[in-house]
C-alpha positions in Angstrom: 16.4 -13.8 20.6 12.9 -13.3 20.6 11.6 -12.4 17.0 8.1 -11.1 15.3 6.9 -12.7 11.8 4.1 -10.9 10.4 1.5 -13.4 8.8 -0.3 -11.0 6.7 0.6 -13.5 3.4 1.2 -16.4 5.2 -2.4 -16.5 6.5 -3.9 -16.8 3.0 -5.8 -19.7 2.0 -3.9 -19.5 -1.0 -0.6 -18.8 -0.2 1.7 -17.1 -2.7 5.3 -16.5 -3.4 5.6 -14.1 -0.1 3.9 -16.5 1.5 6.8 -19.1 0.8 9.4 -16.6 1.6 7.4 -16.0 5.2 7.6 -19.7 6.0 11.4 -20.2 5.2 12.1 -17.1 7.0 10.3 -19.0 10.3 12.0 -22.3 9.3 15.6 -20.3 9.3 14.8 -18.3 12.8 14.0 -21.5 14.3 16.7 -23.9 13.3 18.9 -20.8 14.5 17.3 -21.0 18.1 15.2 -18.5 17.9 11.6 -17.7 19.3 9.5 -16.7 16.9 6.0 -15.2 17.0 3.7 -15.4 14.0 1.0 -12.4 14.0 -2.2 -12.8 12.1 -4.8 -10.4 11.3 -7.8 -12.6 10.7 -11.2 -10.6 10.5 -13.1 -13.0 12.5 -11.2 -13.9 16.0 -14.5 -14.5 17.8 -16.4 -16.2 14.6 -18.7 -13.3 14.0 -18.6 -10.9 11.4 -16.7 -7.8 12.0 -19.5 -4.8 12.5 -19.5 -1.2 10.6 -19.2 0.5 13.8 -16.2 -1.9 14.7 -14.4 -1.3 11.4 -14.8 2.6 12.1 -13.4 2.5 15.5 -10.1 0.1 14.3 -9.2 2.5 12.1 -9.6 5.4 14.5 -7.3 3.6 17.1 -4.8 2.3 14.5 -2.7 5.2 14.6 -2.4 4.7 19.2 -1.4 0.7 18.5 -3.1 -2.7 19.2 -2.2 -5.1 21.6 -2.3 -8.7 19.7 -3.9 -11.2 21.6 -3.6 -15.3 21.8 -4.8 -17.5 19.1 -8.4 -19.6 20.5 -7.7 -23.2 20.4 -11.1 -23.3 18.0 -9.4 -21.2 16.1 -5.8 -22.8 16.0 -7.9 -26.3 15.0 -9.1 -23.8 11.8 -5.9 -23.2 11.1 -4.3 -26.6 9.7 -1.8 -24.9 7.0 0.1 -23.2 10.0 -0.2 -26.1 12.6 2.8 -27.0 10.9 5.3 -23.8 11.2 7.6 -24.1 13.6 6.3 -21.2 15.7 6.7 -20.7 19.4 3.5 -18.5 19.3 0.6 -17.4 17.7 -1.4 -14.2 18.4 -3.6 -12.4 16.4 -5.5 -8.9 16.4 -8.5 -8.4 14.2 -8.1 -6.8 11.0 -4.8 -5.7 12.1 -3.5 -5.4 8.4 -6.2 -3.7 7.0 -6.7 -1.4 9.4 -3.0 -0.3 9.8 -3.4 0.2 5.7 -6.5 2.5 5.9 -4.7 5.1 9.2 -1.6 4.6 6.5 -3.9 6.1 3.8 -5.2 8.7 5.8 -2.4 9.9 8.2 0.9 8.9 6.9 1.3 7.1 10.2 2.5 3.5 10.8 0.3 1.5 13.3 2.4 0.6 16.7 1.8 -3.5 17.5 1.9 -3.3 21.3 3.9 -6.7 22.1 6.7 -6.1 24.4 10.3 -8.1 25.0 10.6 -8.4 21.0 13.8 -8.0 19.6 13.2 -8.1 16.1 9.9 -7.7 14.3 10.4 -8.9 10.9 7.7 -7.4 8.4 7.4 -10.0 5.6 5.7 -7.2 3.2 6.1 -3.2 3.3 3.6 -3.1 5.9 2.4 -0.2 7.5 3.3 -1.8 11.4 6.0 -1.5 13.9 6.9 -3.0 17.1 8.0 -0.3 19.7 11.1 -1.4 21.1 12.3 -4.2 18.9 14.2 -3.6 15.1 12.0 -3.6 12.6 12.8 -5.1 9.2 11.4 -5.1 6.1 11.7 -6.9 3.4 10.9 -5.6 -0.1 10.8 -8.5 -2.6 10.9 -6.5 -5.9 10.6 -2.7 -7.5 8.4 -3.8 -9.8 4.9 -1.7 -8.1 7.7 0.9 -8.3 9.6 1.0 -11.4 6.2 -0.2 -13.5 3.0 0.6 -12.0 1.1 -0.6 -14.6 2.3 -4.0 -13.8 1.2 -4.4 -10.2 -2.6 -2.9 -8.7 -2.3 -0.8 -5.9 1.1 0.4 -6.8 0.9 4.2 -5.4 0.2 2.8 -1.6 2.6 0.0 -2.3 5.2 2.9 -3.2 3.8 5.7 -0.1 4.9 2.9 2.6 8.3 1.8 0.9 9.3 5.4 0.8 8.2 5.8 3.8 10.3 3.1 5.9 13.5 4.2 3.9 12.6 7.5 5.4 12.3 6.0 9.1 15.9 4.3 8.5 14.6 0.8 9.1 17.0 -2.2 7.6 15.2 -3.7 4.4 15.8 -6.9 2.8 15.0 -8.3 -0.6 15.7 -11.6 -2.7 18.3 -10.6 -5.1 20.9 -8.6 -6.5 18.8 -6.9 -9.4 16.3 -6.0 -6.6 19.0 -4.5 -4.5 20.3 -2.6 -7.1 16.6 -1.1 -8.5 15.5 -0.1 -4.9 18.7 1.6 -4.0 17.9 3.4 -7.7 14.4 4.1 -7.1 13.9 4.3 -3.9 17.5 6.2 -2.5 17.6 3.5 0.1 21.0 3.7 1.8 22.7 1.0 0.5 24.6 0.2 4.0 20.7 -0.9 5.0 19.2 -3.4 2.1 20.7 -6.8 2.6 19.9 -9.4 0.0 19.3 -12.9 1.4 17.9 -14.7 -1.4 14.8 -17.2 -1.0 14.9 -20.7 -0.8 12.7 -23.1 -2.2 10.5 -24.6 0.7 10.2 -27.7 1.8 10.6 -29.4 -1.9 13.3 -31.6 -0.3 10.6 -33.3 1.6 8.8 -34.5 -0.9 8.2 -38.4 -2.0 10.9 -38.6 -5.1 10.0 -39.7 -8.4 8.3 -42.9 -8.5 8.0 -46.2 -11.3 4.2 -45.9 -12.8 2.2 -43.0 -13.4 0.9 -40.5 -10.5 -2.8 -40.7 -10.3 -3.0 -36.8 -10.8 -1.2 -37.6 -14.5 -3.2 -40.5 -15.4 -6.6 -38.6 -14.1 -6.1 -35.6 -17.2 -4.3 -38.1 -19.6 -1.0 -36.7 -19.3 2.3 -38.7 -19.9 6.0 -38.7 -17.8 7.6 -35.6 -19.3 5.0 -35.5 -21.9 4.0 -31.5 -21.3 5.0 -28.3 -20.8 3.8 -26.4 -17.5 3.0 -22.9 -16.5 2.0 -22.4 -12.7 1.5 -18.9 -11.0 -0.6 -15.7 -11.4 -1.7 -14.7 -14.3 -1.3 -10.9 -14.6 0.7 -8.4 -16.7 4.3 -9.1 -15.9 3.8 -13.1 -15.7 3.7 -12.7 -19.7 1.2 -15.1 -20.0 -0.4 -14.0 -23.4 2.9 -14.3 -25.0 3.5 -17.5 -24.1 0.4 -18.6 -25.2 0.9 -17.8 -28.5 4.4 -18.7 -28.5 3.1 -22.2 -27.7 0.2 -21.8 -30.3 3.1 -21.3 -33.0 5.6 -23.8 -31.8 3.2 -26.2 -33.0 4.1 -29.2 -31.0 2.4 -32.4 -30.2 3.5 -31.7 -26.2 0.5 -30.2 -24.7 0.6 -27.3 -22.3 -0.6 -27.6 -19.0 -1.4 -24.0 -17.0 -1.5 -23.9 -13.6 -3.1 -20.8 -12.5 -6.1 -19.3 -10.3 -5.6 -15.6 -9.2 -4.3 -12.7 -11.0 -5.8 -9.3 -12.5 -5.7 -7.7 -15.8 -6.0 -10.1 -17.6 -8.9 -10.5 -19.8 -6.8 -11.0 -23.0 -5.2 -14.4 -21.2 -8.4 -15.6 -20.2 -10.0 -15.6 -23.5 -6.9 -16.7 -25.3 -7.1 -20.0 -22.5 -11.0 -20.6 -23.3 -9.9 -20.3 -26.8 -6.5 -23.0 -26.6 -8.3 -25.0 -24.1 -11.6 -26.1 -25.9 -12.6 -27.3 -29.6 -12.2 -30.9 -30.6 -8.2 -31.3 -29.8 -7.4 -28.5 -27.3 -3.7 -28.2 -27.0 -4.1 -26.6 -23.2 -5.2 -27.9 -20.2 -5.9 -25.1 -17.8 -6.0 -26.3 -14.1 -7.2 -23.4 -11.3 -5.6 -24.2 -8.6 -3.6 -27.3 -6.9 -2.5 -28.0 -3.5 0.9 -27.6 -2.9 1.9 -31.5 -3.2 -0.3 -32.4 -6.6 1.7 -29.1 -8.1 5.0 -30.5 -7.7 3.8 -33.8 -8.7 3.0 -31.9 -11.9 6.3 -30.1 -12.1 8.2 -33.3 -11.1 6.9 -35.3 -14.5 6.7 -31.8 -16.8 9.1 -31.7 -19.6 9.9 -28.4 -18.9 8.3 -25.1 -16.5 7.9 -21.8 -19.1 8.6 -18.8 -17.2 8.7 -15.9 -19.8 8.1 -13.1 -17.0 9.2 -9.6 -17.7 10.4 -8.9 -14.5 11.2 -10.9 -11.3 12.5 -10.1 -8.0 13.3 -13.5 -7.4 11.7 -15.8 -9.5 10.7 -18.7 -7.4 9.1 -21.3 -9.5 12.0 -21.6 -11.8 14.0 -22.6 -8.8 11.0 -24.5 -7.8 11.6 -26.3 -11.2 15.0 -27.0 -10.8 15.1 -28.6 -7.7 12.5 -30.7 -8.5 14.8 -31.7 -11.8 12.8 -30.2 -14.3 14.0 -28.1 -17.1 13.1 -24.0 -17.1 12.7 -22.0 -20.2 12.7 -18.3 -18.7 13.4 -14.6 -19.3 16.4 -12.5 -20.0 14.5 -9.8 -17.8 14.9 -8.9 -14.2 16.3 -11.0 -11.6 16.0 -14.0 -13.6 19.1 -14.5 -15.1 20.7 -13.9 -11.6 19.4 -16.6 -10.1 19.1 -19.6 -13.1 22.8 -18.9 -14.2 23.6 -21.2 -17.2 21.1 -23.9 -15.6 18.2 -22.8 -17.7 17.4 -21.7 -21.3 17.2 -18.0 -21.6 14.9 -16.1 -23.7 13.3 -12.7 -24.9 10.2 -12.5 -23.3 8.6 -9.9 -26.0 10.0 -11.9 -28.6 7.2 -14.6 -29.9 10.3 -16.6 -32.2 12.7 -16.3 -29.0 10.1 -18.1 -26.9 8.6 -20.5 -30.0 11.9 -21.9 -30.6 13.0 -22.8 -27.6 9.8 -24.8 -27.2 10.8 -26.9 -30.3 13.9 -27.1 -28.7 13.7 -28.6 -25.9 10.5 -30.7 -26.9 12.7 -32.4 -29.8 16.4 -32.7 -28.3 16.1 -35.2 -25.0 19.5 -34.7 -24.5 19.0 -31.0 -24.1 16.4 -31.8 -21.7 18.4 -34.1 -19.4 21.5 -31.5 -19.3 19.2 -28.8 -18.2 17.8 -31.1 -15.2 21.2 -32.1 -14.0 22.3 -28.0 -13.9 19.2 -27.1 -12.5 19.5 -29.8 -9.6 22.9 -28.2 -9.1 21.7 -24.6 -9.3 18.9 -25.3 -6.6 21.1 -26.2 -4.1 22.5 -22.6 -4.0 19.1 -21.7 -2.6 18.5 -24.6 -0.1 17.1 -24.1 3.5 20.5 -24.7 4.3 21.9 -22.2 2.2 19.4 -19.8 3.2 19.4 -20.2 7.0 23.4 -19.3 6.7 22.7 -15.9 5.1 19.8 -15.7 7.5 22.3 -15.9 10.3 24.4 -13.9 9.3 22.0 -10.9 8.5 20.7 -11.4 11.7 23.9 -10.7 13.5 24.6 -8.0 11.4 21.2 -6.5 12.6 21.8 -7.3 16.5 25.4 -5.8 16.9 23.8 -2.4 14.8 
Protein backbone atom coordinates (compact mmCIF):
# COMPACT_ATOMS: atom_id res chain seq x y z
CA UNK A 1 0.00 0.00 0.00
CA UNK A 2 1.28 3.22 -0.92
CA UNK A 3 0.90 5.79 1.98
CA UNK A 4 1.36 9.78 2.50
CA UNK A 5 3.00 11.22 5.86
CA UNK A 6 2.73 14.78 6.19
CA UNK A 7 6.04 16.34 7.64
CA UNK A 8 4.61 19.56 8.75
CA UNK A 9 6.09 18.69 12.56
CA UNK A 10 8.49 16.32 11.71
CA UNK A 11 10.41 18.88 9.67
CA UNK A 12 11.19 21.10 12.74
CA UNK A 13 14.47 21.71 13.87
CA UNK A 14 13.15 21.09 17.07
CA UNK A 15 10.97 18.38 16.95
CA UNK A 16 8.11 18.01 19.48
CA UNK A 17 5.78 15.47 20.80
CA UNK A 18 3.84 15.30 17.21
CA UNK A 19 6.87 15.13 15.88
CA UNK A 20 7.69 11.77 17.68
CA UNK A 21 4.32 10.47 16.97
CA UNK A 22 5.06 11.25 13.01
CA UNK A 23 8.26 9.24 13.14
CA UNK A 24 6.72 6.08 14.79
CA UNK A 25 3.89 6.32 12.60
CA UNK A 26 6.68 5.93 9.53
CA UNK A 27 8.58 3.34 11.57
CA UNK A 28 5.11 1.22 11.92
CA UNK A 29 3.99 1.75 7.98
CA UNK A 30 7.33 0.48 7.11
CA UNK A 31 7.97 -2.54 9.17
CA UNK A 32 4.37 -3.35 7.87
CA UNK A 33 5.61 -3.20 4.15
CA UNK A 34 4.48 -0.22 3.33
CA UNK A 35 5.63 2.67 0.92
CA UNK A 36 5.64 5.64 2.56
CA UNK A 37 6.06 9.19 1.32
CA UNK A 38 7.10 11.96 3.74
CA UNK A 39 5.91 15.62 2.43
CA UNK A 40 7.63 18.63 3.57
CA UNK A 41 6.76 22.19 3.23
CA UNK A 42 10.10 23.87 3.54
CA UNK A 43 10.03 27.69 2.53
CA UNK A 44 13.19 27.61 0.72
CA UNK A 45 13.37 24.59 -1.91
CA UNK A 46 15.65 26.46 -4.26
CA UNK A 47 17.83 28.25 -1.28
CA UNK A 48 16.36 31.74 -1.91
CA UNK A 49 14.09 33.51 0.12
CA UNK A 50 10.46 33.09 -0.72
CA UNK A 51 9.27 36.69 -2.53
CA UNK A 52 6.05 38.88 -1.50
CA UNK A 53 4.65 38.41 -4.89
CA UNK A 54 5.33 34.52 -4.52
CA UNK A 55 3.66 34.31 -1.15
CA UNK A 56 0.58 36.18 -2.70
CA UNK A 57 0.22 33.91 -5.61
CA UNK A 58 0.62 30.45 -3.23
CA UNK A 59 -2.16 31.37 -1.47
CA UNK A 60 -4.24 32.36 -4.45
CA UNK A 61 -3.59 28.81 -5.97
CA UNK A 62 -3.97 26.93 -2.74
CA UNK A 63 -7.47 26.36 -2.97
CA UNK A 64 -6.85 24.55 -7.09
CA UNK A 65 -3.88 22.08 -5.34
CA UNK A 66 -0.10 21.78 -5.63
CA UNK A 67 1.76 19.21 -7.18
CA UNK A 68 4.75 18.25 -4.60
CA UNK A 69 7.91 17.88 -6.22
CA UNK A 70 11.34 15.75 -5.38
CA UNK A 71 13.53 16.58 -2.61
CA UNK A 72 17.31 18.24 -4.23
CA UNK A 73 20.05 16.10 -3.28
CA UNK A 74 21.61 19.62 -1.69
CA UNK A 75 18.76 19.73 0.03
CA UNK A 76 18.35 16.01 1.31
CA UNK A 77 22.34 16.53 2.52
CA UNK A 78 20.49 19.60 4.74
CA UNK A 79 18.33 17.37 5.98
CA UNK A 80 20.37 15.01 8.40
CA UNK A 81 17.43 14.48 11.14
CA UNK A 82 15.29 12.69 8.37
CA UNK A 83 18.18 10.92 6.51
CA UNK A 84 17.30 8.43 9.03
CA UNK A 85 13.39 7.70 8.54
CA UNK A 86 12.68 4.88 6.89
CA UNK A 87 10.97 6.72 3.98
CA UNK A 88 10.69 5.38 0.41
CA UNK A 89 10.33 9.11 -0.70
CA UNK A 90 10.72 12.57 -0.13
CA UNK A 91 8.97 15.48 -1.90
CA UNK A 92 8.34 18.71 -0.92
CA UNK A 93 6.23 21.90 -2.11
CA UNK A 94 7.13 25.27 -0.88
CA UNK A 95 5.26 26.62 1.91
CA UNK A 96 2.77 24.08 1.39
CA UNK A 97 1.50 24.23 5.12
CA UNK A 98 1.27 27.67 5.45
CA UNK A 99 -0.23 28.41 2.51
CA UNK A 100 -2.95 25.67 2.82
CA UNK A 101 -3.55 27.54 6.49
CA UNK A 102 -3.99 31.06 5.05
CA UNK A 103 -6.85 29.65 1.75
CA UNK A 104 -8.22 27.77 5.13
CA UNK A 105 -8.64 31.13 6.80
CA UNK A 106 -9.99 32.81 4.00
CA UNK A 107 -12.19 30.26 2.11
CA UNK A 108 -13.18 27.40 4.32
CA UNK A 109 -11.42 25.28 1.66
CA UNK A 110 -8.89 22.39 2.22
CA UNK A 111 -5.87 22.65 -0.19
CA UNK A 112 -5.82 19.42 -2.74
CA UNK A 113 -1.94 17.84 -2.76
CA UNK A 114 -1.87 16.66 -6.37
CA UNK A 115 0.20 13.18 -5.88
CA UNK A 116 -1.57 10.45 -7.59
CA UNK A 117 -1.52 6.33 -6.88
CA UNK A 118 -1.68 7.20 -2.95
CA UNK A 119 -3.77 5.11 -0.94
CA UNK A 120 -3.69 6.62 2.21
CA UNK A 121 -2.62 10.19 3.12
CA UNK A 122 -2.03 10.25 6.71
CA UNK A 123 -2.24 13.95 8.12
CA UNK A 124 -0.16 13.87 11.31
CA UNK A 125 -1.87 17.26 12.51
CA UNK A 126 -5.54 18.74 11.67
CA UNK A 127 -4.16 20.07 8.57
CA UNK A 128 -5.98 21.92 6.12
CA UNK A 129 -4.65 19.16 3.00
CA UNK A 130 -6.09 16.32 1.14
CA UNK A 131 -4.88 13.94 -1.29
CA UNK A 132 -7.57 13.43 -4.16
CA UNK A 133 -8.03 9.89 -4.48
CA UNK A 134 -6.45 8.27 -1.53
CA UNK A 135 -8.16 8.17 2.42
CA UNK A 136 -7.30 10.71 4.28
CA UNK A 137 -6.68 10.47 8.01
CA UNK A 138 -6.30 12.57 10.61
CA UNK A 139 -5.12 12.30 13.62
CA UNK A 140 -6.15 14.66 16.46
CA UNK A 141 -3.76 14.26 19.51
CA UNK A 142 -5.81 16.05 22.15
CA UNK A 143 -9.08 18.47 22.75
CA UNK A 144 -7.25 20.56 24.73
CA UNK A 145 -7.26 23.95 21.86
CA UNK A 146 -10.87 22.82 22.03
CA UNK A 147 -12.17 22.20 25.48
CA UNK A 148 -9.59 25.15 26.92
CA UNK A 149 -8.58 27.69 24.64
CA UNK A 150 -6.86 29.59 26.85
CA UNK A 151 -4.46 26.84 27.16
CA UNK A 152 -3.23 26.49 23.58
CA UNK A 153 -2.54 29.82 21.01
CA UNK A 154 -4.27 29.75 17.94
CA UNK A 155 -7.07 27.67 19.23
CA UNK A 156 -10.08 29.05 17.05
CA UNK A 157 -8.28 27.88 13.65
CA UNK A 158 -7.05 24.83 15.41
CA UNK A 159 -10.91 24.18 16.24
CA UNK A 160 -12.36 25.70 12.38
CA UNK A 161 -10.31 22.67 10.70
CA UNK A 162 -11.16 19.90 13.25
CA UNK A 163 -14.74 20.66 12.83
CA UNK A 164 -14.36 20.85 9.65
CA UNK A 165 -12.84 17.20 8.77
CA UNK A 166 -15.57 15.67 11.07
CA UNK A 167 -17.80 17.47 8.68
CA UNK A 168 -16.06 15.93 5.46
CA UNK A 169 -16.43 12.29 7.22
CA UNK A 170 -12.66 11.63 7.13
CA UNK A 171 -11.38 8.74 9.85
CA UNK A 172 -9.50 10.46 12.75
CA UNK A 173 -7.21 9.09 15.11
CA UNK A 174 -5.90 10.20 18.53
CA UNK A 175 -3.54 8.73 21.36
CA UNK A 176 -5.90 7.72 24.09
CA UNK A 177 -9.01 6.90 25.45
CA UNK A 178 -9.68 10.25 27.38
CA UNK A 179 -8.97 11.96 24.01
CA UNK A 180 -11.40 9.72 22.23
CA UNK A 181 -13.92 10.27 24.56
CA UNK A 182 -13.52 14.50 24.68
CA UNK A 183 -13.53 14.75 20.81
CA UNK A 184 -16.55 12.50 20.33
CA UNK A 185 -18.01 15.13 23.32
CA UNK A 186 -16.90 18.24 21.80
CA UNK A 187 -16.49 17.74 18.55
CA UNK A 188 -19.76 15.16 17.63
CA UNK A 189 -17.32 13.05 15.76
CA UNK A 190 -19.06 9.79 14.92
CA UNK A 191 -17.64 7.53 17.12
CA UNK A 192 -17.59 4.53 14.44
CA UNK A 193 -14.62 7.00 12.82
CA UNK A 194 -11.94 7.96 15.77
CA UNK A 195 -9.65 5.09 16.43
CA UNK A 196 -7.30 5.35 19.30
CA UNK A 197 -3.80 3.88 18.62
CA UNK A 198 -1.81 5.10 21.33
CA UNK A 199 1.88 6.50 20.76
CA UNK A 200 4.82 4.73 21.47
CA UNK A 201 7.91 5.90 22.85
CA UNK A 202 10.61 6.22 19.93
CA UNK A 203 13.53 4.77 19.49
CA UNK A 204 14.47 4.77 23.48
CA UNK A 205 15.17 1.08 23.03
CA UNK A 206 18.09 1.91 20.99
CA UNK A 207 19.81 3.70 23.23
CA UNK A 208 23.42 2.76 25.00
CA UNK A 209 21.97 1.39 28.65
CA UNK A 210 23.14 2.65 31.76
CA UNK A 211 26.69 2.64 32.24
CA UNK A 212 29.48 2.25 35.53
CA UNK A 213 30.93 6.02 35.99
CA UNK A 214 29.41 9.27 35.51
CA UNK A 215 28.11 10.58 31.89
CA UNK A 216 30.13 13.54 30.86
CA UNK A 217 26.83 15.56 30.45
CA UNK A 218 26.33 14.83 34.56
CA UNK A 219 29.71 15.53 35.62
CA UNK A 220 29.91 18.81 33.17
CA UNK A 221 26.79 20.68 35.61
CA UNK A 222 27.84 18.76 38.86
CA UNK A 223 25.00 16.55 38.97
CA UNK A 224 25.05 13.08 40.69
CA UNK A 225 23.38 9.37 39.56
CA UNK A 226 19.77 9.79 40.62
CA UNK A 227 20.77 12.91 42.48
CA UNK A 228 17.92 15.31 40.78
CA UNK A 229 14.65 15.76 39.83
CA UNK A 230 13.88 16.57 36.02
CA UNK A 231 11.35 18.50 34.08
CA UNK A 232 11.73 18.47 30.20
CA UNK A 233 9.11 19.92 27.67
CA UNK A 234 7.30 23.24 26.84
CA UNK A 235 6.75 25.54 29.10
CA UNK A 236 3.25 27.01 28.69
CA UNK A 237 -0.12 27.09 30.55
CA UNK A 238 -1.21 23.51 30.76
CA UNK A 239 2.53 22.06 31.31
CA UNK A 240 1.89 23.48 35.05
CA UNK A 241 5.21 24.68 35.31
CA UNK A 242 4.74 27.49 37.86
CA UNK A 243 3.20 25.10 40.23
CA UNK A 244 5.75 22.91 40.20
CA UNK A 245 8.10 25.32 40.81
CA UNK A 246 6.93 26.31 43.86
CA UNK A 247 5.97 22.92 44.91
CA UNK A 248 9.71 22.17 44.56
CA UNK A 249 10.59 25.60 46.37
CA UNK A 250 8.45 24.23 49.40
CA UNK A 251 9.52 20.69 49.40
CA UNK A 252 12.70 21.90 50.54
CA UNK A 253 15.01 19.21 49.48
CA UNK A 254 18.65 19.00 49.07
CA UNK A 255 17.89 17.15 45.39
CA UNK A 256 18.22 19.92 42.99
CA UNK A 257 15.86 20.33 40.03
CA UNK A 258 16.95 20.23 36.74
CA UNK A 259 14.40 21.96 33.87
CA UNK A 260 14.62 20.99 30.56
CA UNK A 261 12.86 23.37 28.48
CA UNK A 262 13.27 25.84 25.38
CA UNK A 263 9.90 26.81 23.61
CA UNK A 264 6.61 27.54 24.97
CA UNK A 265 4.27 30.82 25.27
CA UNK A 266 2.57 32.44 28.10
CA UNK A 267 4.65 32.18 30.31
CA UNK A 268 6.23 35.09 31.80
CA UNK A 269 5.32 34.09 35.43
CA UNK A 270 7.64 30.66 34.84
CA UNK A 271 10.37 32.50 33.38
CA UNK A 272 10.85 34.92 36.12
CA UNK A 273 10.09 32.33 38.83
CA UNK A 274 13.28 30.12 36.85
CA UNK A 275 15.64 33.42 36.90
CA UNK A 276 14.55 33.73 40.36
CA UNK A 277 15.23 29.57 41.55
CA UNK A 278 18.07 29.38 39.19
CA UNK A 279 20.54 32.21 40.49
CA UNK A 280 21.71 33.72 43.98
CA UNK A 281 24.51 32.01 45.78
CA UNK A 282 23.02 28.24 46.12
CA UNK A 283 20.43 28.11 43.26
CA UNK A 284 18.36 24.99 43.76
CA UNK A 285 17.43 24.88 39.68
CA UNK A 286 19.41 24.33 36.88
CA UNK A 287 17.51 25.46 33.80
CA UNK A 288 18.89 23.82 30.58
CA UNK A 289 17.23 25.33 26.99
CA UNK A 290 17.45 22.76 24.93
CA UNK A 291 19.26 19.19 24.52
CA UNK A 292 19.61 16.88 21.65
CA UNK A 293 17.59 14.01 21.76
CA UNK A 294 20.45 11.48 23.17
CA UNK A 295 21.99 14.00 26.06
CA UNK A 296 18.09 14.30 27.24
CA UNK A 297 17.72 10.75 27.91
CA UNK A 298 21.01 10.60 29.38
CA UNK A 299 19.56 13.10 31.73
CA UNK A 300 16.33 11.21 32.25
CA UNK A 301 18.23 7.89 32.47
CA UNK A 302 20.28 9.08 35.84
CA UNK A 303 17.14 11.56 37.24
CA UNK A 304 15.68 10.43 40.39
CA UNK A 305 12.47 11.00 39.22
CA UNK A 306 10.64 13.08 35.86
CA UNK A 307 7.72 15.74 37.41
CA UNK A 308 4.98 15.92 35.08
CA UNK A 309 2.21 17.91 36.99
CA UNK A 310 0.35 18.84 33.54
CA UNK A 311 -3.36 19.74 33.69
CA UNK A 312 -4.22 18.03 30.76
CA UNK A 313 -2.68 15.50 28.34
CA UNK A 314 -3.75 13.75 25.34
CA UNK A 315 -1.09 11.35 25.67
CA UNK A 316 1.55 12.31 27.87
CA UNK A 317 4.66 11.20 26.31
CA UNK A 318 7.54 12.04 28.49
CA UNK A 319 6.16 10.13 31.43
CA UNK A 320 6.29 7.06 29.27
CA UNK A 321 9.50 8.45 27.99
CA UNK A 322 10.51 8.16 31.76
CA UNK A 323 9.47 4.90 32.38
CA UNK A 324 11.07 3.15 29.80
CA UNK A 325 14.09 4.62 30.43
CA UNK A 326 13.55 3.24 34.32
CA UNK A 327 12.97 6.43 35.89
CA UNK A 328 10.36 7.16 38.30
CA UNK A 329 7.25 9.75 37.22
CA UNK A 330 5.44 11.96 39.62
CA UNK A 331 2.39 13.12 37.36
CA UNK A 332 -1.23 14.39 37.23
CA UNK A 333 -4.58 12.99 38.12
CA UNK A 334 -5.79 15.13 35.02
CA UNK A 335 -6.46 14.18 31.48
CA UNK A 336 -5.14 11.22 29.84
CA UNK A 337 -2.56 10.77 32.36
CA UNK A 338 -3.72 8.39 34.52
CA UNK A 339 -4.81 6.29 31.48
CA UNK A 340 -1.62 5.66 30.35
CA UNK A 341 0.79 5.53 33.81
CA UNK A 342 -1.74 3.02 35.49
CA UNK A 343 -0.42 2.22 39.02
CA UNK A 344 3.31 2.66 37.57
CA UNK A 345 3.60 6.18 38.71
CA UNK A 346 2.78 8.48 41.69
CA UNK A 347 -0.36 10.39 41.12
CA UNK A 348 -1.07 13.84 42.08
CA UNK A 349 -3.30 17.01 42.10
CA UNK A 350 -1.78 19.26 39.84
CA UNK A 351 -3.52 22.56 41.44
CA UNK A 352 -2.69 21.31 44.75
CA UNK A 353 0.88 22.85 45.87
CA UNK A 354 0.95 20.10 49.22
CA UNK A 355 -0.27 17.28 46.71
CA UNK A 356 2.82 17.96 44.51
CA UNK A 357 5.35 19.05 47.63
CA UNK A 358 4.83 15.84 49.24
CA UNK A 359 5.37 13.54 46.86
CA UNK A 360 8.68 15.33 46.24
CA UNK A 361 9.72 14.45 49.81
CA UNK A 362 8.55 11.29 49.08
CA UNK A 363 10.13 9.89 46.69
CA UNK A 364 13.47 11.96 47.42
CA UNK A 365 13.62 10.22 51.06
CA UNK A 366 12.21 6.55 50.51
CA UNK A 367 14.75 4.62 47.85
CA UNK A 368 12.72 1.84 48.08
CA UNK A 369 9.81 3.83 46.73
CA UNK A 370 11.93 4.92 44.11
CA UNK A 371 13.11 1.47 42.82
CA UNK A 372 9.41 0.06 42.90
CA UNK A 373 8.28 2.85 40.74
CA UNK A 374 11.23 2.02 38.12
CA UNK A 375 10.48 -1.63 37.94
CA UNK A 376 6.41 -0.74 37.16
CA UNK A 377 7.32 1.84 34.94
CA UNK A 378 9.78 -0.48 32.90
CA UNK A 379 6.77 -2.77 32.83
CA UNK A 380 4.13 -0.08 31.93
CA UNK A 381 6.40 1.06 28.84
CA UNK A 382 6.33 -1.95 27.21
CA UNK A 383 2.50 -1.49 26.60
CA UNK A 384 3.53 1.36 24.26
CA UNK A 385 6.50 -0.26 22.48
CA UNK A 386 7.06 0.02 18.62
CA UNK A 387 6.00 -3.28 18.71
CA UNK A 388 2.96 -2.76 20.50
CA UNK A 389 2.20 0.17 18.43
CA UNK A 390 2.92 -1.25 14.97
CA UNK A 391 0.10 -4.03 15.93
CA UNK A 392 -2.65 -1.44 16.56
CA UNK A 393 -1.13 0.31 13.57
CA UNK A 394 -1.96 -2.68 11.53
CA UNK A 395 -4.81 -3.30 12.51
CA UNK A 396 -6.33 0.33 12.01
CA UNK A 397 -4.91 0.21 8.79
CA UNK A 398 -7.00 -2.65 7.66
CA UNK A 399 -9.81 -1.40 9.24
CA UNK A 400 -9.33 1.72 7.04
CA UNK A 401 -8.62 -0.38 3.65
CA UNK A 402 -11.65 -2.82 3.76
CA UNK A 403 -14.01 0.68 4.60
Amino acid sequence: MKMLVDGFNIGLDRGTGIASYGRCFIRAAHDLGHETTLLLGLDEADGQPTSPMRKLIDFGQAPLGFSPGPVSTDMLAKLKDLQTLPVDAIVNRRRLYRAARGAFNRTGLFTPVRLPGMDIAHWTYPLPLYVPGARNVYTIHDAVPIQYPEMSPGGHDYRRICAAIVRRGNPILTVSERSREDLIASLGVDPELIMNSYQAVDGWETLPPRTQGLPPLLRMHSLRDRGYFLYFGAIEPKKNVAMLLRAFEAAAVDTPLVVVAGGGWDNSVEREELTRLTTGARPRVLHVDYLPRHDLATLIRHAKATLFPSLYEGFGLPAIESMALGTPVITSDRGALPEVVGDAAMIINPLSLTSIRNAIRMIDSDADLAARLSMRGLERACLFSHSAYQARIGAILERLIVR
